[in-house]
N, C-alpha and C positions, 0 to 999 in steps of 0.2 A: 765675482760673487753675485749670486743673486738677489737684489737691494729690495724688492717685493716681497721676499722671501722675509727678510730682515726688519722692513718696516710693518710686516703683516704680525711677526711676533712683538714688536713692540706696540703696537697698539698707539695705546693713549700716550703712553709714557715717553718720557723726557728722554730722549737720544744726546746725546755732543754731551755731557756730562763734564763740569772741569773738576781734573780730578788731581789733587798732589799724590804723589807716591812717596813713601820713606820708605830705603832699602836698609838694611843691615847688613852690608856686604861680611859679617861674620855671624850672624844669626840662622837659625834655620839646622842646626847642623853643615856650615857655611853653605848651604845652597840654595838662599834666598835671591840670590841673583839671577843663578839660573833658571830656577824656577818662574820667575816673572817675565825674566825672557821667554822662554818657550811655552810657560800657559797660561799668565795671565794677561802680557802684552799684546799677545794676539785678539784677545775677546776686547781689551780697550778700543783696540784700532777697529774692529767691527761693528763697533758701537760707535764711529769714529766722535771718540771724548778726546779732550783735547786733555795731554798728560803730563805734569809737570813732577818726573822722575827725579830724585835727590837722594845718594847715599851719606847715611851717618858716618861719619871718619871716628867721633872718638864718644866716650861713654857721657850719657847726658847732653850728648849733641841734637836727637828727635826733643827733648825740653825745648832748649833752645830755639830748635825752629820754630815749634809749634806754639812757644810764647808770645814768636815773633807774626806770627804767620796773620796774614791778612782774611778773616771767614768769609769774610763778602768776595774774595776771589775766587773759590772755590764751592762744589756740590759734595764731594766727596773727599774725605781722608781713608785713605791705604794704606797700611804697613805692612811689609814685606820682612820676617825678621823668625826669631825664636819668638820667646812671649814677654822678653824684655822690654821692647819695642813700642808697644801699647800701651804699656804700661808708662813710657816716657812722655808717650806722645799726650796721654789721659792728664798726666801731672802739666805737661806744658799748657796746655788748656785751660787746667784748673788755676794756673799763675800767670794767667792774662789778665786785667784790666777789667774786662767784661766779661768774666771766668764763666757766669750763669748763662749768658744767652752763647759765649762760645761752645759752651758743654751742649746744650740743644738746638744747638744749630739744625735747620737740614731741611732739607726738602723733599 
């Protein structure tokens, strides 16, 4: 790959991104998986962000993580899913601790 080519579109901006992903490996019309395989894991790894990929196993399980999930280790949150997903991951946020600055997090 041509890496001039790649740092010339990024400019100013923030490359290595850490980014969590949530899959719904039954979301999407079950093809949120493959989907992320084939188009959006490739644009990760060329931006090389470091990806820390997690499928949901069972309903209310993105809450869960997202309750749990550390903000300061990450730049970005990903959901991969139908529109369920977002919608878990939004709630899990909101039943943190520090709900307010988790919900506005970012960079």
């Amino acid at each position: 790959m041509g890496w001039a080519l790649v740092d010339s579109a990024y400019g100013q901006a923030q490359r290595k991104k850490r980014i969590k992903v949530l899959i719904n490996p039954f979301g999407g019309l079950d093809r949120a998986v493959k989907q992320y395989s084939k188009e959006i894991e490739p644009v990760f790894a060329a931006a090389r962000c470091e990806v820390d990929a997690q499928r949901a196993t069972h309903p209310g399980h993105a809450i869960e993580i997202t309750e749990n999930l550390d903000i300061d280790a990450y730049d970005v949150m990903v959901s991969c899913s139908g529109d369920g997903l977002p919608y878990e991951c939004i709630n899990g946020l909101a039943k943190k601790l520090n709900a307010a600055e988790a919900l506005r997090h970012g960079r």
